[in-house]
N, C-alpha and C positions, 0 to 999 in steps of 0.2 A: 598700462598703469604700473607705477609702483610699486609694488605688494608690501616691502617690506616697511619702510617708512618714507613719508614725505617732508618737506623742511617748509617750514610755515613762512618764514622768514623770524630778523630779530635785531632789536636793533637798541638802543640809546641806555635803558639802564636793566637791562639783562633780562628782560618776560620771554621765555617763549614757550610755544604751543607744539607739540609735535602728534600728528597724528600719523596711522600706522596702514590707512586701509585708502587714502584719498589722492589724489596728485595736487602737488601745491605748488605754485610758481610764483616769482616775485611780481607784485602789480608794477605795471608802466609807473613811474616817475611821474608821470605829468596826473595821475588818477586822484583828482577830491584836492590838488595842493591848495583849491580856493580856500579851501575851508581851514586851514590854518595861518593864525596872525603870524607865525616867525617858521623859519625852514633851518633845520639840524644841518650844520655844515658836511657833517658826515651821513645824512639821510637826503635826499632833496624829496623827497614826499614831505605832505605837510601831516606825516600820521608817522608815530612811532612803529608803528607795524602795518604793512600792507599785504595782504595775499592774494591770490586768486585760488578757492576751491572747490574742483568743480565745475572752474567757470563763474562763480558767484564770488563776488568781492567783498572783503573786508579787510576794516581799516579800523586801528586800533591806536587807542591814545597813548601817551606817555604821562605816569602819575606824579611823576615832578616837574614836570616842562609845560610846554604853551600846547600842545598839540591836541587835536580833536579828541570824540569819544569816538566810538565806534558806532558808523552805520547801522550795522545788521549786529543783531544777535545770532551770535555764533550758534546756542545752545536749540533754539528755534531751528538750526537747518541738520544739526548733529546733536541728538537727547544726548544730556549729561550721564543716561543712567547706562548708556552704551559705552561710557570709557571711562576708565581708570588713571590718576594721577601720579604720577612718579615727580615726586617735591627734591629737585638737588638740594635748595638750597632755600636755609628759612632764615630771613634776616633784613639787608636794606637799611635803608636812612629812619622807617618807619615800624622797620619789623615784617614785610610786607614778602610773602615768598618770592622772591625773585625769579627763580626756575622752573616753570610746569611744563612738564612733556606729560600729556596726554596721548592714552594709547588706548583704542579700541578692542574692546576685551575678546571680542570674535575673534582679531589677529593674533591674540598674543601667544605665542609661540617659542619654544627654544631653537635659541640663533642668536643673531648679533643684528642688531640697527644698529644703520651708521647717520652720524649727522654730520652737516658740513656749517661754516658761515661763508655765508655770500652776501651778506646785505649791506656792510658797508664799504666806502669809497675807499677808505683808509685805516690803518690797523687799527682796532678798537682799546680802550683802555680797560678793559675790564675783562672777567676770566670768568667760564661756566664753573663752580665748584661741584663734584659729584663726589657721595662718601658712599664708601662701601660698609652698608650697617654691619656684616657678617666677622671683617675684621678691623671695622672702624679707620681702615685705611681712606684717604684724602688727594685729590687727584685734581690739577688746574687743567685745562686746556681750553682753547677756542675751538677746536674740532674735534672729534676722536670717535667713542662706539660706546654704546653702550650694550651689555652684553650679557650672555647665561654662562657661569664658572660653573664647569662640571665639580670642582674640587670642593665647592661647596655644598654640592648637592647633598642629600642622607634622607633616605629611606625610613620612614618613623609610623610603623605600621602602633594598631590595637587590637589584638587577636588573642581570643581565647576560647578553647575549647574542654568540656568536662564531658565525664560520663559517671550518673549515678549507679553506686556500684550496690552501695546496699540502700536506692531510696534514698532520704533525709540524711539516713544515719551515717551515711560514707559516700563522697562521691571523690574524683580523681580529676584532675583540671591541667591545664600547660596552656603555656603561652607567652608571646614574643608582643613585646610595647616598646615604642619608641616615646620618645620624650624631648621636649626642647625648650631649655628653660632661659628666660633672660635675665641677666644678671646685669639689674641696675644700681643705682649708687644708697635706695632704697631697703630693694631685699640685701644685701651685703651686709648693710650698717645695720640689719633688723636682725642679723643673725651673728655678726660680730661689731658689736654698740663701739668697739675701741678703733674701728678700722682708721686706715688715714686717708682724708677725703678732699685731703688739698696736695693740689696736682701730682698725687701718685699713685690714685685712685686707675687702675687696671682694668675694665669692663670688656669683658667676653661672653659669649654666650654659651653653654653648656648643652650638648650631645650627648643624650642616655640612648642607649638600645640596651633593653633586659629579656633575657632568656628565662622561665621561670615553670615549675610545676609544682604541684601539691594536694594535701587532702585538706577535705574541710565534712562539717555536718554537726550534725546534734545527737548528746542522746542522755534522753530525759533530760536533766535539767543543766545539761553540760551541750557549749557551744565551743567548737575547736575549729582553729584552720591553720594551718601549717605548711610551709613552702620551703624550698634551696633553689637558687638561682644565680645567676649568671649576670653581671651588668656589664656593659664599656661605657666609660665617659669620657667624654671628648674636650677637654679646657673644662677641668672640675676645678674648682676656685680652692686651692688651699691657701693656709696664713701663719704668714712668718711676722715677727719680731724686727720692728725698722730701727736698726741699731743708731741710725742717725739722726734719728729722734729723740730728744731728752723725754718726753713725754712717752716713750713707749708705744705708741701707736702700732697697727702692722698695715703690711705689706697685703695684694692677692700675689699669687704666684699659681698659675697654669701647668696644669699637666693631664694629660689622658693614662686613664686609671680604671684598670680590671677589679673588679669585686664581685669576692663571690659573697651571697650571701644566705642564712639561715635566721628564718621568722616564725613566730610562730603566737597566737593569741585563744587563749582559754579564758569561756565567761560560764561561768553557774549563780544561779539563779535556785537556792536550796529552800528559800523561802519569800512570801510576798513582799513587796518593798525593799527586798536587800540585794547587792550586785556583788558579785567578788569578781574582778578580770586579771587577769594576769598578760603579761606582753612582754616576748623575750627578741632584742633583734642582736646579730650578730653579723658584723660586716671584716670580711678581712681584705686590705687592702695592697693595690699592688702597682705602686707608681711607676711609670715609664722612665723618667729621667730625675723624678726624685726620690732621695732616699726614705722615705713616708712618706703617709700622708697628714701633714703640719696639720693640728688642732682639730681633725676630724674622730671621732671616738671611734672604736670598733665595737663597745660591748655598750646593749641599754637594755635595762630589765625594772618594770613600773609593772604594781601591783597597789592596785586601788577598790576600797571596800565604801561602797554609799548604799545609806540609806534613808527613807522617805518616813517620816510620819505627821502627826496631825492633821491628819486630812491633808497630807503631802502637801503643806505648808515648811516645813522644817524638811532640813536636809543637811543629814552627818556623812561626813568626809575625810576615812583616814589614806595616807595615799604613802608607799615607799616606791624612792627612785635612787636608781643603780647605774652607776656609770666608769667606765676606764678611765683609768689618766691619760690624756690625747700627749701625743707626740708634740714635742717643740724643739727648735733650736734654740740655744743660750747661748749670751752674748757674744763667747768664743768660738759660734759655729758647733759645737757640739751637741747630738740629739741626745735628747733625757723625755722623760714622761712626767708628767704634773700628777698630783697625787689625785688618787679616785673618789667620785662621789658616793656618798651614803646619806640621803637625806628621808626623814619620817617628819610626817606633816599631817596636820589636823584642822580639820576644818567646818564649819556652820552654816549655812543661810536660811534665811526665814522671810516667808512672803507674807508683809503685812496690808498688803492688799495688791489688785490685780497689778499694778503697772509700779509699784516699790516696794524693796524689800531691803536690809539690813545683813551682811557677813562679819565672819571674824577667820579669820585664820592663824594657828599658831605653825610655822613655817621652821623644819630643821631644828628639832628637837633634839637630835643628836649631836648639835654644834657642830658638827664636820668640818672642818678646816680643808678648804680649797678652792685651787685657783684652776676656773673654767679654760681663760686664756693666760698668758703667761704675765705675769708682773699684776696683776689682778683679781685682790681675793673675790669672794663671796663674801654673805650675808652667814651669821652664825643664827643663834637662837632670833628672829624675832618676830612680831606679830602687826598685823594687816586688819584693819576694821573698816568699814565701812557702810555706803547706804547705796542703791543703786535703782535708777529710776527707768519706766520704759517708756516712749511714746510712739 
């Protein structure tokens, strides 16, 4: 047998079926052609797809042509819940995936399957499309392999180990986390609203592995934890300034980027219903092939005081946020810093019954003049009302 893959056959408008554990052979030509009213000049079955697996035949229609349905239910002789989908390609006249290679999840293994075409007379007009999700690279052929890139691979452990040193009060922690984040046209524009998302929109995905230790614990009424660590990022999304854009738009631009960093968050808790936290993060940054890192901050420091009363219906909310001027280039290519945030904010809500309730927010009280991203103020003094309902 096979072991490694079998080729189902394939034929008129691009379906095929690959399994990885069966021997599959092309059926006889002459098998079931009754059953169809016209014959594919470049198939002479009267079935878009013929196989033999197993020894047991199946015969598969074509979804835009004259050709049968299929005899046997494939899923009846091979359960669906025994193999896994690999989709080349999602689209067609209809939207209809054109590409399923199915593979048995028992086999699947690092290595290479290879596939061939053999099923028609004559060269076919149409091309397998396979994308590679990792670097969104795009690859035609009629034959080739599909395959395990070691160069993609990355190790993306969750490990953490502590020892209470004093009890509650102190204990000591380390640990190594992998991470792997996808970076679609979504989270980008959620995180930079100005990006530009007509055809120069860049999607990678981002590789963190973090090295990491710290204390943490309580005592009496104080909650600490504190850490310094170690990241790498592998295609971290910085953002530039798309100068060929009158609109100002930006750019992502790629790079793998060492950070070390120092955290640290204190909560007390000096009296009933009142919170004071404090959150200090500091990242220093160290790009590979650029000269920063564009629009990313190094320094954030939020200190927020709530509290609850009327029968914790009402809820006051003074909150300060502290932040770097992030690195930019300007229009001549030159790196400068945008000026830093200071923003003091005040805030309300009141529950006037279980599922709505009523806010007000007076937001940046300090007027602070700044610009987050480049060419792009902020918001000075203003205020936020509202009602909000739950169901």
């Amino acid at each position: 047998m096979k072991k490694i893959i079998s080729l189902l056959t394939v034929v008129l408008f691009s379906t095929f079926l690959l399994f990885t554990s069966c021997d599959v052979e092309p059926l006889d030509p002459a098998i079931d052609t009754s059953r169809s009213s016209t014959t594919s000049t470049n198939n002479t079955s009267g079935y878009a797809m013929t196989a033999l697996i197993n020894g047991v035949p199946f015969n598969a229609n074509n979804p835009f042509g004259n050709n049968e349905y299929s005899t046997t239910n494939i899923w009846d002789y091979f359960p669906l819940a025994d193999f896994t989908m690999l989709q080349g390609r999602q689209g067609g006249i209809l939207g209809n995936p054109e590409i399923n290679i199915w593979l048995k999840k028992s086999d699947i293994a690092v290595g290479t399957y290879g596939f061939v075409f053999n099923s028609y007379s004559t060269t076919p007009s149409h091309y397998i499309d396979l994308i590679d999700t990792f670097t969104q690279d795009a690859f035609s052929t009629i034959e080739g392999t599909i395959g395990y890139n070691v160069d993609n691979f990355d190790l993306l452990p969750d490990l953490e180990a502590s020892y209470a040193l004093l009890g509650a009060r102190l204990a000591l922690f380390g640990g190594w986390k992998g991470d792997y984040v996808k970076n679609s046209m979504e989270k980008l524009s959620d995180y930079n609203p100005y990006i530009s998302t007509f055809g120069k929109l860049d999607l990678r995905n981002t590789v963190y592995n973090q090295y990491y230790g710290g204390v943490r614990g309580s005592i009496g009424i104080i909650e600490y934890n504190g850490q310094i660590g170690y990241k790498n990022a592998k295609d971290l999304a910085l953002f530039q300034t798309d100068t060929s854009d009158l609109r100002r738009r930006f750019i992502t631009v790629y790079d793998t980027v060492d950070i070390f960093n120092i955290e640290g968050v204190i909560t007390a808790r000096p009296f009933k219903n009142f919170e004071l936290t404090g959150a200090v993060t500091q990242n220093i940054y160290s790009p590979k092939n650029q000269a920063k890192a564009w629009h990313l901050p190094n320094l954030n420091v939020n200190i927020t005081a709530t509290y609850l009363t009327l029968e914790d219906k009402l809820r006051l909310k003074a909150e300060l946020y502290i932040e770097n001027g992030v690195p930019f280039l300007d229009e001549n290519g030159t790196a400068d810093n945008l000026n830093g945030l200071f923003d003091l904010s005040f805030g309300a809500d009141y529950q006037l019954a279980k599922n709505f309730g009523i806010f007000l927010n007076l937001n940046n009280v300090a007027g602070n003049k700044r610009q987050r991203w480049a060419n792009y103020p902020t918001y000075g003094i203003n205020v936020l009302g509202g009602v909000t309902a739950r169901f």
